[in-house]
C-alpha positions in Angstrom: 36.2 13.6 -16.6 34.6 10.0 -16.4 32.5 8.8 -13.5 35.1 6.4 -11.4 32.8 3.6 -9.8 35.2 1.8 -7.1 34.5 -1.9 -6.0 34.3 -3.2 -3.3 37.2 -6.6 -2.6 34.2 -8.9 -2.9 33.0 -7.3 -5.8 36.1 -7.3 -7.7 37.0 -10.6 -7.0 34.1 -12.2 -8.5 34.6 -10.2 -11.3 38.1 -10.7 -11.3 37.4 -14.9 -11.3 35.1 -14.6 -14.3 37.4 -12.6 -16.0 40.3 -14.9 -15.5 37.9 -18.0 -16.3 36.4 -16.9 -19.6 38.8 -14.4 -21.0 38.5 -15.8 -24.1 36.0 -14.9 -27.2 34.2 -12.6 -25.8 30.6 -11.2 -27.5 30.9 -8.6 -29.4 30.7 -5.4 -27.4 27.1 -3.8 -27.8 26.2 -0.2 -25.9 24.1 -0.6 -23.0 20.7 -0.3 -23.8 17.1 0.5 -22.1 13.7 -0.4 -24.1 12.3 3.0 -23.0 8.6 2.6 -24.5 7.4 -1.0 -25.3 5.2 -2.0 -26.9 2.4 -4.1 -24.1 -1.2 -5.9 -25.3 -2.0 -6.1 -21.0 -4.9 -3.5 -20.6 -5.4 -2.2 -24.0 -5.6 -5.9 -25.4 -4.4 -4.1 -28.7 -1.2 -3.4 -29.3 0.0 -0.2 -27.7 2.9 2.0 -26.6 3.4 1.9 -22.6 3.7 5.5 -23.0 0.7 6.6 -24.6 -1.1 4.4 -22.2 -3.5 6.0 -19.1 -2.1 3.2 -16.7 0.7 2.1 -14.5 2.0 -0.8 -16.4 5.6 -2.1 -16.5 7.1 -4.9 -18.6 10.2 -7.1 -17.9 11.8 -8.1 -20.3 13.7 -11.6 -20.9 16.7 -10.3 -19.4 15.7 -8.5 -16.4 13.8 -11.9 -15.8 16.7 -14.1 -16.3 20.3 -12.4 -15.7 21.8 -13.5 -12.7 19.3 -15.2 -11.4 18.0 -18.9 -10.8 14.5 -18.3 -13.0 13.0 -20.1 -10.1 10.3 -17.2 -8.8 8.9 -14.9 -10.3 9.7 -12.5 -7.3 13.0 -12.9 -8.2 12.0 -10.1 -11.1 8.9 -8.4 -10.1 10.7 -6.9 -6.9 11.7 -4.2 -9.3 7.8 -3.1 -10.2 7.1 -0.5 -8.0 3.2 -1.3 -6.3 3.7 -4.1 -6.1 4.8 -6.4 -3.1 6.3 -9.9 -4.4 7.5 -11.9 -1.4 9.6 -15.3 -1.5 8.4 -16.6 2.0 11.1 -19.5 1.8 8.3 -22.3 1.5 7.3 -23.7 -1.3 3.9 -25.9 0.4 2.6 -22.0 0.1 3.5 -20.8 -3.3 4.6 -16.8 -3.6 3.0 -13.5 -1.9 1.8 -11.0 -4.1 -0.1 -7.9 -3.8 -0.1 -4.9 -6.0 -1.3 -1.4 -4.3 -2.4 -3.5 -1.3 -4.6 -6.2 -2.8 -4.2 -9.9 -2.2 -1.9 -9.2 0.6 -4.2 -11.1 3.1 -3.6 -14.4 1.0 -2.1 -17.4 3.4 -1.2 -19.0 0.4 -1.2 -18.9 -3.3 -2.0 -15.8 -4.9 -5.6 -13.5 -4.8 -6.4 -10.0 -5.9 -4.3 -10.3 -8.4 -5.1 -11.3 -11.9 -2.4 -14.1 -13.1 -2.0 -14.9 -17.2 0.4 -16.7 -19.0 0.3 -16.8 -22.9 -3.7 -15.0 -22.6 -4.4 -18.7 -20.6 -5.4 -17.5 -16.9 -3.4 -18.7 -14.2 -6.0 -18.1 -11.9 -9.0 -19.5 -11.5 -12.7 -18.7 -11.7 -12.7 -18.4 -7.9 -9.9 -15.9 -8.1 -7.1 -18.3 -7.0 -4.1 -18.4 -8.5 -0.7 -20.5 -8.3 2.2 -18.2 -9.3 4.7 -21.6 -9.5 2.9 -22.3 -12.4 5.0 -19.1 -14.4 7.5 -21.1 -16.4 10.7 -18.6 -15.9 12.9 -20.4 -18.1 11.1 -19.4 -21.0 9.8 -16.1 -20.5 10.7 -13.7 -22.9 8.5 -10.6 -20.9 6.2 -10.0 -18.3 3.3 -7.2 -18.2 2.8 -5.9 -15.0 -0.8 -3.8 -14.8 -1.9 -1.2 -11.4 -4.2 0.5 -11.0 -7.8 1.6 -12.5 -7.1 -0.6 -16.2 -7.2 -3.3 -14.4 -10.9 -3.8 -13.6 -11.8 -4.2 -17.4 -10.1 -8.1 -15.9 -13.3 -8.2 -13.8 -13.0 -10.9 -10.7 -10.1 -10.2 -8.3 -8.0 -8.1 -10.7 -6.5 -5.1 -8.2 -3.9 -5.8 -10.8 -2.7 -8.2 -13.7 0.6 -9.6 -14.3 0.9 -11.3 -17.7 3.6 -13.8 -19.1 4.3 -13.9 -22.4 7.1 -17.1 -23.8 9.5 -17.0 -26.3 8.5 -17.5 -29.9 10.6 -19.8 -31.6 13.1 -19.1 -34.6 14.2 -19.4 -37.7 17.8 -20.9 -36.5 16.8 -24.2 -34.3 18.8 -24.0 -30.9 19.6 -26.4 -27.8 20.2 -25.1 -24.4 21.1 -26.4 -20.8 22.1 -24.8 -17.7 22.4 -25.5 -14.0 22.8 -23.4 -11.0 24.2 -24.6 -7.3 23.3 -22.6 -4.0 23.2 -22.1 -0.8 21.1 -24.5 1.2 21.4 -27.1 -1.3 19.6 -25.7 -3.7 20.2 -26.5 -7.5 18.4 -26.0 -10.3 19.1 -27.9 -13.9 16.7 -26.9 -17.1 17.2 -28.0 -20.3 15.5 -26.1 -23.9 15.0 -26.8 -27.5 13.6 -24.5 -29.8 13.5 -23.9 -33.6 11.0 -24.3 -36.4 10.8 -27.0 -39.2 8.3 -27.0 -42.3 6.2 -23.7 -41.0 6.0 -25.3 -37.4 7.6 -23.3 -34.5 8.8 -25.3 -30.9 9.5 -24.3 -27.5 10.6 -26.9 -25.1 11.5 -27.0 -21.9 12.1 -28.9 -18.9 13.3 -28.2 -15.3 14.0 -29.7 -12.0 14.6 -27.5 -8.7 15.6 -28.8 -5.2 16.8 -27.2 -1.8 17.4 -28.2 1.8 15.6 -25.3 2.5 16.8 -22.2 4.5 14.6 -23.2 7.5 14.4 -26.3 9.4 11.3 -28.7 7.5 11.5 -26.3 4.3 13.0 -28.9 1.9 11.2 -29.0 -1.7 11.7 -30.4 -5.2 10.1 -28.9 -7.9 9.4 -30.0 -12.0 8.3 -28.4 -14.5 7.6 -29.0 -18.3 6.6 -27.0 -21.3 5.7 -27.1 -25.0 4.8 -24.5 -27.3 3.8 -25.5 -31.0 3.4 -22.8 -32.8 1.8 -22.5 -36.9 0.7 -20.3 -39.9 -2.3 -21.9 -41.6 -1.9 -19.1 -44.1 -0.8 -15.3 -44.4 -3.1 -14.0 -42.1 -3.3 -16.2 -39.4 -1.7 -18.1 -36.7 -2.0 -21.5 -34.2 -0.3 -22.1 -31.0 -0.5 -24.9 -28.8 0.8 -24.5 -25.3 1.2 -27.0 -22.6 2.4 -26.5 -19.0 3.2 -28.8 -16.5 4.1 -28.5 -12.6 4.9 -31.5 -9.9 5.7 -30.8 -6.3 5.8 -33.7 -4.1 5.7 -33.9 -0.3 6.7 -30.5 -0.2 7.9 -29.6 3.3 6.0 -26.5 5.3 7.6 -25.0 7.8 4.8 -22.8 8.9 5.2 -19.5 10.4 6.8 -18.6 13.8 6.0 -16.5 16.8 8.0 -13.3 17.6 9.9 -15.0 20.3 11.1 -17.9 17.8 11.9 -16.0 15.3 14.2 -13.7 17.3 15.4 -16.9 19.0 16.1 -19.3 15.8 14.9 -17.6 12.7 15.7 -20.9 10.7 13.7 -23.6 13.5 10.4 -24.2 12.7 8.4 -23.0 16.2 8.4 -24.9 19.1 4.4 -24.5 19.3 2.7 -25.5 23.1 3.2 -28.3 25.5 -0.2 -29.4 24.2 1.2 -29.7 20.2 4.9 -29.3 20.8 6.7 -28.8 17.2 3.5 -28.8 15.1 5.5 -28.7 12.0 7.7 -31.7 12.6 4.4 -33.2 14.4 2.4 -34.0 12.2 5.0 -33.5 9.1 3.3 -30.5 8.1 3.6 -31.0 3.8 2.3 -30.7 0.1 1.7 -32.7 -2.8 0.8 -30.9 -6.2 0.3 -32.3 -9.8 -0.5 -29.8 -12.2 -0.8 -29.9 -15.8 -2.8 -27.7 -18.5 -3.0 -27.0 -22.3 -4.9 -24.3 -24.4 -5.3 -23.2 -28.0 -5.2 -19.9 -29.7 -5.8 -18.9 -33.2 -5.9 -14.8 -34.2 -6.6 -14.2 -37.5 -6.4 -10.8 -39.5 -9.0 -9.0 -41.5 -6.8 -5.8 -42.9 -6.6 -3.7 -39.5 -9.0 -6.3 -37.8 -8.1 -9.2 -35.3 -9.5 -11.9 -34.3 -8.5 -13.6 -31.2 -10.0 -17.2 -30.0 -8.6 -19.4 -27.2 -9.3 -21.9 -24.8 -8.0 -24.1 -22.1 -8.3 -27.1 -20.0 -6.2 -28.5 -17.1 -6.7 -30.9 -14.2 -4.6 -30.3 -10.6 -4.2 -32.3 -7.6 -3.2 -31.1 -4.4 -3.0 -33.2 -0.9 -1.6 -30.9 2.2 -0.9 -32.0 5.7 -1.8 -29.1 8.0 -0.9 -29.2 12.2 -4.1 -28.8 13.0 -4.0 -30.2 17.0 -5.8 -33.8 17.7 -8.6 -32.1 20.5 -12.0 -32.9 21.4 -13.2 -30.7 18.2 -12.0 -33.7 15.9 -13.8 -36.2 17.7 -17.1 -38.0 16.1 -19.0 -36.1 18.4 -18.5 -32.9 16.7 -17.3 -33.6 13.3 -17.2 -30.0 11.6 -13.7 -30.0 10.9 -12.0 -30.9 8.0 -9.3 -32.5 9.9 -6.2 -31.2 9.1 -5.9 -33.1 5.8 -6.9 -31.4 2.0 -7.3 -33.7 -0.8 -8.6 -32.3 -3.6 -8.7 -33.1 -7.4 -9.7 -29.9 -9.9 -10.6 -29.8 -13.7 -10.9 -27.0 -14.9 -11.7 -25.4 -18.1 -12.2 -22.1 -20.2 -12.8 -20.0 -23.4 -12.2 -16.5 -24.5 -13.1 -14.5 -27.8 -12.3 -11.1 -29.1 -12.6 -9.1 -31.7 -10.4 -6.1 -32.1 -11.3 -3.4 -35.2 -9.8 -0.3 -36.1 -11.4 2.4 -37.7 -11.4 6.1 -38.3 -13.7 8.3 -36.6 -14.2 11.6 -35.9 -10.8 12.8 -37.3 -9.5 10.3 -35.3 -8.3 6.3 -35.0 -10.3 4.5 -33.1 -10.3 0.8 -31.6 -12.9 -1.2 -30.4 -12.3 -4.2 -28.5 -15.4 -6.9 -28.0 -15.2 -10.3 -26.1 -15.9 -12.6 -23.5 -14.5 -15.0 -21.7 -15.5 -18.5 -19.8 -13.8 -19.8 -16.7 -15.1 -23.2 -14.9 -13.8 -25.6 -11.8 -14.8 -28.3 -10.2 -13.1 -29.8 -7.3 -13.4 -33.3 -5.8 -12.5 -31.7 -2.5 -12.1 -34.4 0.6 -10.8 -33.8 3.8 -9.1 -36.4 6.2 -8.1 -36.6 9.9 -4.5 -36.1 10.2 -3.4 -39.0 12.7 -4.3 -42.3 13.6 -4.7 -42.7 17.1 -1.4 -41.5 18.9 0.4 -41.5 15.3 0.4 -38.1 13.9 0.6 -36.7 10.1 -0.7 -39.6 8.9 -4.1 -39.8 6.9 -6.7 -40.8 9.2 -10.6 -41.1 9.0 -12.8 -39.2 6.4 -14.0 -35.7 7.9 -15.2 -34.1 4.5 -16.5 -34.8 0.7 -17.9 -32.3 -1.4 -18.2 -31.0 -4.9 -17.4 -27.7 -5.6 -18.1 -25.5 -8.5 -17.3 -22.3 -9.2 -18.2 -20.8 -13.2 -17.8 -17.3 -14.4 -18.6 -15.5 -17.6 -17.7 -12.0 -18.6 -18.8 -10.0 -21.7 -16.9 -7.0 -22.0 -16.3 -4.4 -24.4 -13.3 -1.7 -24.5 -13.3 1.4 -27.1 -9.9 3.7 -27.3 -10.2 7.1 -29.7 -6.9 8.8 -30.3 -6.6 12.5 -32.5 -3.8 14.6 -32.0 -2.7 15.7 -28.5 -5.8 13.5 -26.8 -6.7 9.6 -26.2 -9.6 9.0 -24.4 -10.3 5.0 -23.2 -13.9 3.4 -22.2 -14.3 0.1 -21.1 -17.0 -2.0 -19.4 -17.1 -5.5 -18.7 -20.1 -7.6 -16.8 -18.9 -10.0 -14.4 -21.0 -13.1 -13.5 -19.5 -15.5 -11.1 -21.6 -18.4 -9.5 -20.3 -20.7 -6.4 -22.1 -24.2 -5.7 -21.3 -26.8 -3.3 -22.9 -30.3 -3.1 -21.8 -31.7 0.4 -21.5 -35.4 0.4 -20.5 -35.6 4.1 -23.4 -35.2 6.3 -23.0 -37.2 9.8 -24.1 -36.4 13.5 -24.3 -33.3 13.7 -22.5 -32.1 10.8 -25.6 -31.4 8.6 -25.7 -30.9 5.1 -23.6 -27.5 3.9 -24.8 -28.3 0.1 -25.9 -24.3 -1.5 -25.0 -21.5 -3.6 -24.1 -18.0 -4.4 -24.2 -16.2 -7.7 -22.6 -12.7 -7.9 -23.1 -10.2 -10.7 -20.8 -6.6 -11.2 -20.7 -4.3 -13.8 -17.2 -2.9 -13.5 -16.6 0.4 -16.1 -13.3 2.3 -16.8 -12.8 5.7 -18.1 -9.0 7.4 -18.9 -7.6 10.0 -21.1 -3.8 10.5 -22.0 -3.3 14.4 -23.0 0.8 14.9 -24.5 2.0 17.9 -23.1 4.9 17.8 -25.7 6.3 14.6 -27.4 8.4 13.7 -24.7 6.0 13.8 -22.1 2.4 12.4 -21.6 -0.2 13.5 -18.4 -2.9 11.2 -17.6 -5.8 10.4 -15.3 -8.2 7.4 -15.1 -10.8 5.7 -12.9 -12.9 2.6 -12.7 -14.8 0.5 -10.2 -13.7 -3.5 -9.4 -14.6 -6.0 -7.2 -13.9 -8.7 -5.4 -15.8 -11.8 -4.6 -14.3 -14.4 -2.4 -12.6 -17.3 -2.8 -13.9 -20.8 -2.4 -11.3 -20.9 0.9 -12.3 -17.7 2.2 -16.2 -19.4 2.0 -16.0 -22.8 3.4 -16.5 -21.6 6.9 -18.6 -19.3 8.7 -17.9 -17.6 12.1 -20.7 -19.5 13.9 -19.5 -23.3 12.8 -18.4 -25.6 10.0 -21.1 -24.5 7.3 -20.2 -22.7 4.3 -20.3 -19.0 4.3 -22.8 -17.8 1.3 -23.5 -14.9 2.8 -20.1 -12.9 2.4 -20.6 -10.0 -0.5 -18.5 -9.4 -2.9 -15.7 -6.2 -1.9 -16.2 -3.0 -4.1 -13.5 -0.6 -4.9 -13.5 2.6 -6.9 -10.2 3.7 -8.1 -8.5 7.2 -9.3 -5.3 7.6 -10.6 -3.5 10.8 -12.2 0.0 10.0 -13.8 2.8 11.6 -15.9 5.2 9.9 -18.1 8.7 11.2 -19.7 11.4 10.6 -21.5 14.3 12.4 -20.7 17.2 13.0 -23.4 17.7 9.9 -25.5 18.3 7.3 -22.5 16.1 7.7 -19.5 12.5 7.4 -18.8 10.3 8.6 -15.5 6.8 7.3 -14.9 4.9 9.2 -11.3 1.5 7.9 -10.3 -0.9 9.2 -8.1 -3.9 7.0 -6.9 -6.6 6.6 -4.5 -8.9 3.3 -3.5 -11.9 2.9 -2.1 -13.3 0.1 -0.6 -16.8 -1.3 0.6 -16.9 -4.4 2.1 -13.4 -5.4 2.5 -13.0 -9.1 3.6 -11.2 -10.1 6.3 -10.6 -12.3 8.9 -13.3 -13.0 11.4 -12.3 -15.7 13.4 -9.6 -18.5 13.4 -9.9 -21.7 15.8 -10.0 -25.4 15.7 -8.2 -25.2 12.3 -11.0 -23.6 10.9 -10.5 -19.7 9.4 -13.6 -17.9 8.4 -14.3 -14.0 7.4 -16.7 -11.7 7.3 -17.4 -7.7 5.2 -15.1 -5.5 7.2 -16.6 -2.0 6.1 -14.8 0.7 4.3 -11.0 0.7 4.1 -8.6 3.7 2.4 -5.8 2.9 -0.1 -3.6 6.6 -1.4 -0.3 6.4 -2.6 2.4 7.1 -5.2 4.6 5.5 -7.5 7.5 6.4 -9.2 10.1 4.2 -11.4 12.8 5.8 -12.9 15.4 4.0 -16.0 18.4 5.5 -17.4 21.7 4.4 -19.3 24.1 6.9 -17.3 26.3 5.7 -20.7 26.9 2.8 -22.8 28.7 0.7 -20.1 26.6 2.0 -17.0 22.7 1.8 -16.5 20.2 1.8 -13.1 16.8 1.3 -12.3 14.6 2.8 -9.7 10.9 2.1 -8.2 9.7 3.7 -5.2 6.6 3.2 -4.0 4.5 5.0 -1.3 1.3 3.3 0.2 -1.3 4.4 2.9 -3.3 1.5 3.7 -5.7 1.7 6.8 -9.5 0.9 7.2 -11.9 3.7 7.2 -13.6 2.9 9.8 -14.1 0.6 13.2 -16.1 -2.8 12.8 -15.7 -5.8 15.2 -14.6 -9.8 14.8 -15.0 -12.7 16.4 -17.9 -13.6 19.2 -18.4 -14.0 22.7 -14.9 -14.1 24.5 -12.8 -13.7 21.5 -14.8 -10.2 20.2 -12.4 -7.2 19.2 -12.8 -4.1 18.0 -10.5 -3.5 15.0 -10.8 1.0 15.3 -10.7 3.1 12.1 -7.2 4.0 10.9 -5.7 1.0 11.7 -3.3 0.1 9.0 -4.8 -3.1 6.7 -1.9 -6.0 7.7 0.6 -7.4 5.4 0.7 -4.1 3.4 4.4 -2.1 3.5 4.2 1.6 3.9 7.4 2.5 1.6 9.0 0.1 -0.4 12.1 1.1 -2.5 13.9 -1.1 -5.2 17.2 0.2 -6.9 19.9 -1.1 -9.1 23.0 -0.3 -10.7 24.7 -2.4 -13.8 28.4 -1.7 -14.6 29.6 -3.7 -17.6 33.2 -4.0 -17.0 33.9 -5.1 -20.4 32.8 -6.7 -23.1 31.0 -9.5 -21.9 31.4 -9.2 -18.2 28.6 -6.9 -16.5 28.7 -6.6 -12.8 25.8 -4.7 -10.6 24.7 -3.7 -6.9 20.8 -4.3 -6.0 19.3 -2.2 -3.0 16.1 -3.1 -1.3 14.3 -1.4 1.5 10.6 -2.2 3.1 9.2 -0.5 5.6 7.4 -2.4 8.9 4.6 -4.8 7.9 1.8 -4.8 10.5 0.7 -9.1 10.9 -2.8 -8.5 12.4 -5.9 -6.0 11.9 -5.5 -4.6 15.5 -1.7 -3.9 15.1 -1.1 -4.8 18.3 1.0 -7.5 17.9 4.6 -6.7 16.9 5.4 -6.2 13.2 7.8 -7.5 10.8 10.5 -4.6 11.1 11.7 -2.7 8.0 14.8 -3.9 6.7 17.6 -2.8 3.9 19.6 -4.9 1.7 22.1 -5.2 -0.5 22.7 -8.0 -3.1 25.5 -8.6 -5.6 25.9 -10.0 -9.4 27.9 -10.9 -12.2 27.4 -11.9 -15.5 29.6 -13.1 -18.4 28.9 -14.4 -21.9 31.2 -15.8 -24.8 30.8 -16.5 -28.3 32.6 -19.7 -29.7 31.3 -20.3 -33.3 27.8 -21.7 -32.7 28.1 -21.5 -29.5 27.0 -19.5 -26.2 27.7 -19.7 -22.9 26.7 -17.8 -20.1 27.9 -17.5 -16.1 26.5 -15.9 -13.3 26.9 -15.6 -9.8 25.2 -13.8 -6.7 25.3 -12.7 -3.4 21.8 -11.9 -1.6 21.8 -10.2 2.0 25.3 -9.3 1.5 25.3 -8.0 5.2 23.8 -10.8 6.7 20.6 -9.2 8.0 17.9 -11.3 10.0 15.0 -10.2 9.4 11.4 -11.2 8.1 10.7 -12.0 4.4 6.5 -12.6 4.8 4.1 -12.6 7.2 1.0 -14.8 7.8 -1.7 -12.4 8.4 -3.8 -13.0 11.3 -2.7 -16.2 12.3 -4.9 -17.6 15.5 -1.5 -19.1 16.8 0.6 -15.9 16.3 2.8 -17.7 14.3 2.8 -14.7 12.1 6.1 -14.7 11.1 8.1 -16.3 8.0 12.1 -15.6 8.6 13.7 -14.7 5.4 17.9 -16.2 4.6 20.9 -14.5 5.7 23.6 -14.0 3.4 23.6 -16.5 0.5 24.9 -16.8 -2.7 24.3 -19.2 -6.0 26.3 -20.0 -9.0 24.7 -20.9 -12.4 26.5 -21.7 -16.0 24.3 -22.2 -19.5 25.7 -23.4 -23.0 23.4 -22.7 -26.0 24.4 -24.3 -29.2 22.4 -23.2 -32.5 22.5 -24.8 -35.7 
């Protein structure tokens, strides 16, 4: 007897609408289908199977990015990777929250610990920075997701890498445009060409996003642009241009919200203190960003060999409004403050080489990777007051100029030897990273903060794969990274407004065991064990007057498992599963703050903004040809917002979301529906935290139940 799967009213109504809508000329019916064991470059850098690799890696492919969904974040897709914690927080001034196995979890904004790279350009900087927004979802055709002890051959702030890889153009030249409509006011329109004329390949793109926002002062517009040339100057080889733009302006930022508010109004922004009452309305809390970059790569073959050059070079802009209060620790007196208002402008720049042979050795194949890459930035970094006498939000007097440069350079080299059953992996990389700041704004008693700090780290990996039989592969591997900070984690120290050089670099050392199987013909199971290390942890120190500075925390703990788990049930019914499992804590006591505002933060605390148990499932049902319909679970465990886990925490929460997809064929022509239901059961609860926020404001409300709508027509010549 068949499996009966019963929906639900809701359920079979939408699918019922679609059906009714677009019964005609329906695609051809295909079996559904998993890609068990691609083929990922993220780690390796050569070409290899995920399965034979001694890593936790994951890849996305273009339509687990894109069906039934807006292509706005890339949370949207990477909620399904287990280790890894990808939070929409609902304000676009702030950019996602990601953290894989527990790193970059502490990041107020933007993204940190994590290694970012789209088309083998970085996305994040030499600092360690990076802007997710900058992912262009629309043409994605995969993503790479790396945990684990691979990922230190990235060097700098890579406690994992996620990699975006665009569409290569084809043969058959094709048009596309779609739009989507949501709640909130949110719509999204994108339009793409593609094809290739005379030997030249094209991808273009552009997009425009807008919402009202969920929460009161949220609103945001959002455009981006791409091109991708792509050519063969002869058998062997091949050129690609890319070019990626993003503009945000005046941004809204709703901040984050006490307990109290939250449980009160989870969509107000917080009503703050009789002394800055509303701070987000205020002083108009918002953000400005132009962004635009282009880069190069040639690889060439030499029989087995490659050769890989690229380079980059991009220039951003970014003007933010913070509600930092008008007090006596603005005033001329004691000018150490930046004043509430960031105006920066970066260029930014970069190289990479590698050199990839195979050979045979010892009975064996082996492959050698050698490179290096070069990242540099250099920000024009002002700061302003952020009112003009009793008017507030406004750009007021100059309060801080500086250059700031940050350059890194990274020889590495990575050797792989496979025979048989075995495949043992080596890799080291040296890791140079140098900070300098020239301060141009040196009045009363704000002296001159000009200096610098150069780190150096040699960060090796070792792994072996051993295949117990063909259909399933045990693994181990280990490797030390590290972590310097970020150019905002250094531009204050706990004493006053002077730079912090003195913070070190964190140190981890990580172990992982693994197994990997196939099972049958249409399922695949991946477990992963791992432990983490790490000396010198940074964290928050103190947080007042605007001004957030850290310090070396000591040792903190990171053990946990992993498990994902993809299967076609049968050709018209498929799931996926990722659990994860993560113990987070410091390893032991250390203090923050000074004088009146000293706490002890005791061993065993749990490290904030990290969930315990996260748990992503889904389950796709195509109804018939052409129509696919699926249920989406989530569940997170409680996320502790402060190092003393005192305060309360963001409680765990399940949900459930809905969609539907449809597709027809008309001649040369394509079009595409879906629609969605997230938070189907209307749960309040909280989507991000800000971790250790001075005004407790720790909290970020995620939407109740909403849905969105999108069509796309495709028409290929």
């Amino acid at each position: 007897m068949q499996p009966r799967f019963t929906p639900t009213p809701l359920y079979a109504a939408l699918a019922a609408a679609l059906t009714a809508a677009y019964a005609p000329a329906y695609a051809a019916d295909k079996a559904s289908s998993l890609t068990l064991n691609p083929v990922v470059v993220t780690g390796s850098r050569a070409e290899a199977a995920s399965f034979d690799m001694p890593a936790a890696i994951d890849v996305l492919d273009r339509e687990q990015i894109t069906a039934g969904q807006p292509r706005v974040n890339a949370s949207e897709a990477l909620i399904a990777v287990p280790g890894v914690v990808a939070n929409n927080r609902q304000n676009y001034a702030q950019d996602l929250q990601i953290s894989t196995r527990g790193f970059g979890a502490r990041s107020a904004f933007g993204v940190r610990g994590v290694k970012l790279i789209a088309d083998g350009i970085p996305a994040s900087m030499a600092d360690g920075q990076g802007q997710a927004a900058t992912f262009n979802l629309d043409v994605a055709e995969r993503m790479e997701v790396l945990r684990g002890p691979y990922s230190a051959i990235y060097g700098n702030h890579s406690g994992g890498v996620i990699q975006l890889f665009t569409r290569e153009p084809e043969a058959r030249p094709s048009v596309e445009g779609g739009f989507a409509a949501g709640s909130y006011g949110t719509t999204k329109a994108d339009v793409t060409a593609q094809g290739k004329m005379e030997g030249l390949g094209y991808v273009l793109n552009a997009s425009r996003f807008s919402t009202d926002g969920y929460r009161d002062h949220s609103a945001a517009t959002r455009e981006q642009a791409f091109a991708k040339i792509t050519g063969k100057p002869d058998e062997d080889s091949k050129l690609t241009f890319t070019v990626n733009g993003l503009w945000q302006h005046n941004t809204q930022d709703p901040l984050g919200v006490t307990w109290a508010s939250f449980k009160n109004n989870p969509r107000a922004v917080d009503p703050g203190s009789a002394f800055n009452p509303y701070p987000a309305n205020g002083y108009n809390t918002r953000k400005s960003i132009d962004h635009l970059q282009g880069g190069v790569a040639y690889e060439r073959k030499f029989g087995s060999d490659l050769l890989q050059v690229s380079a980059y070079a991009g220039q951003r802009s970014v003007i933010q409004y913070q509600a930092i209060p008008r007090s006596t620790q603005l005033l001329p007196a004691n000018p150490q403050n930046s004043g509430g208002i960031i105006d920066f402008d970066r260029n930014f720049h970069g190289l990479g080489a590698r050199y990839i042979a195979v050979r045979e050795a010892a009975g064996g194949k082996l492959t050698t990777t050698v490179g290096i890459d070069y990242d540099s930035s250099t920000d024009q970094r002002n700061g302003y007051e952020n009112y003009i006498g009793t008017t507030l939000g406004v750009k007021g007097q100059l309060r801080r100029k500086e250059t700031d440069t940050v350059e890194s350079l990274d020889p590495y080299v990575q050797a792989e030897w496979a025979r048989g059953d075995w495949a043992l992996t080596a890799g080291l990389r040296h890791s140079q990273v140098k900070f300098k700041v020239s301060d141009q704004y040196i009045v009363g008693t704000n002296g001159d903060d000009s200096g610098s700090r150069n780190y150096n780290q040699t960060t090796p990996i070792l792994g072996v794969v051993y295949k117990l039989n063909p259909a399933v592969n045990l693994y181990a591997s280990a490797a030390k990274g590290f972590e310097t900070p970020t150019l905002n984690e250094m531009f204050y120290s706990g004493s006053g407004g002077s730079f912090n050089f003195g913070l070190a670099p964190a140190k981890s050392r990580h172990y992982e065991v693994g197994a990997k199987a196939f099972i049958g013909n249409s399922s695949r199971l991946n477990l992963a064990f791992f432990q983490i290390t790490t000396d010198d942890e940074l964290v928050v120190d103190s947080a007042t007057g605007g001004r957030t500075s850290y310090k070396n925390a000591g040792k903190t703990l990171r053990q946990g498992v992993e498990l994902s788990f993809d299967t076609a049930w049968r050709r018209d019914l498929t799931s996926r599963l990722a659990v994860s499992h993560l113990r987070a804590i410091y390893d032991e006591s250390f203090t923050t703050g000074t004088g009146a505002s000293l706490k002890t933060v005791d061993g065993g605390n749990a490290i904030p903004g990290v969930p315990r148990t996260t748990v992503f499932g889904d389950l796709a049902w195509k109804l018939m040809p052409g129509l696919t319909t699926a249920v989406e679970g989530i569940y997170r465990s409680k996320v502790y917002v402060e190092d003393g886990n005192t305060a309360t925490p963001a409680q765990s929460y399940a949900l459930a979301n809905l969609r539907v997809t449809a597709e027809q064929r008309v001649g040369p022509w394509r079009f595409s529906e879906f629609a969605r239901i997230d938070n189907l059961f209307d749960r309040q609860y909280v989507g991000s935290v800000v971790v250790g926020d001075t005004n407790s404001r720790y909290y970020e409300p995620a939407p109740g139940r909403n849905s969105m709508v999108g069509v796309n027509a495709r028409y290929t010549w």
